[in-house]
N, C-alpha and C positions, 0 to 999 in steps of 0.2 A: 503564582504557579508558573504562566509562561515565564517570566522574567530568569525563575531559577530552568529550566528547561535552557533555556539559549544562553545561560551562564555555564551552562555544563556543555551543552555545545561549541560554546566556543573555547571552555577549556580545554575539551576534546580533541579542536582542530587545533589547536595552539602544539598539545602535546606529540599529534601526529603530524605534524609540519617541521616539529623540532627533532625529532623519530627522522623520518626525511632527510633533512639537512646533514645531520650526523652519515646517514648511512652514506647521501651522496660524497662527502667529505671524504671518508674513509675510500671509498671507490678510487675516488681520482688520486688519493696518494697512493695504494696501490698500483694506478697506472702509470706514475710518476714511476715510483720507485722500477719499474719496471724495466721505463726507457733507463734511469740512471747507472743500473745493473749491467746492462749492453756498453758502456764505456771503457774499452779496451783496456786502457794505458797502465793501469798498475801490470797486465803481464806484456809492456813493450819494452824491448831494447834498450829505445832513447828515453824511458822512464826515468829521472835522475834520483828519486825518492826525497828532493830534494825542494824545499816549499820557495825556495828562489829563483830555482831554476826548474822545473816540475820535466819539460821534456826540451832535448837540444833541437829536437828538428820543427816542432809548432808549438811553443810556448807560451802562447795565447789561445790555444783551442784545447789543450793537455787539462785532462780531468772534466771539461764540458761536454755539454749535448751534441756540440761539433766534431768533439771526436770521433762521433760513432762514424762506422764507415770509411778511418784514415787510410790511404792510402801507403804512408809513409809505415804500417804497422808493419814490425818483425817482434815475431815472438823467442823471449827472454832465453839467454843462455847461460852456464856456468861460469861466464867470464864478462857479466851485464856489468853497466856502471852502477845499481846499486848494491850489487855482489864486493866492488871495489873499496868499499866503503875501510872497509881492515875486518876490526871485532866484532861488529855486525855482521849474521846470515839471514841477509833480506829476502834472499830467490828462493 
């Protein structure tokens, strides 16, 4: 009788630890995705829409967590370099 008692107990805490984890899992990608949302660059200027050359003025921070807060940002015109493209209307 105890045995099945603390077999159910601990299947209980199994269940609600795995309940837990899930929920805290789901939490922190929503707070991911959060910061990753704040990432300027697809509406900047020096955006190139291009996976080579992704932006001319910081080409190594373009599309990271480093972007947020660029200094360099000017937001996109009718005459952007990914508007430039020809038969593409990227902007």
């Amino acid at each position: 009788m105890q045995a099945t008692i603390f077999a159910a107990f601990c299947v209980l805490t199994i269940i609600i630890l795995f309940g837990w984890s899930i929920w805290l899992t789901f939490k922190k990608g929503t707070n991911y995705l959060k910061i990753l949302h704040q990432i300027p660059c697809h509406a900047c200027e020096y955006f190139t829409n291009d996976y080579r050359l992704k932006c001319t003025v910081h080409p190594i921070k373009a599309g990271s967590e480093q972007a947020i807060g660029c200094i360099d940002f000017e937001p996109k015109t009718s005459a952007c370099n990914a508007c430039q493209k020809g038969r593409r209307k990227l902007c």
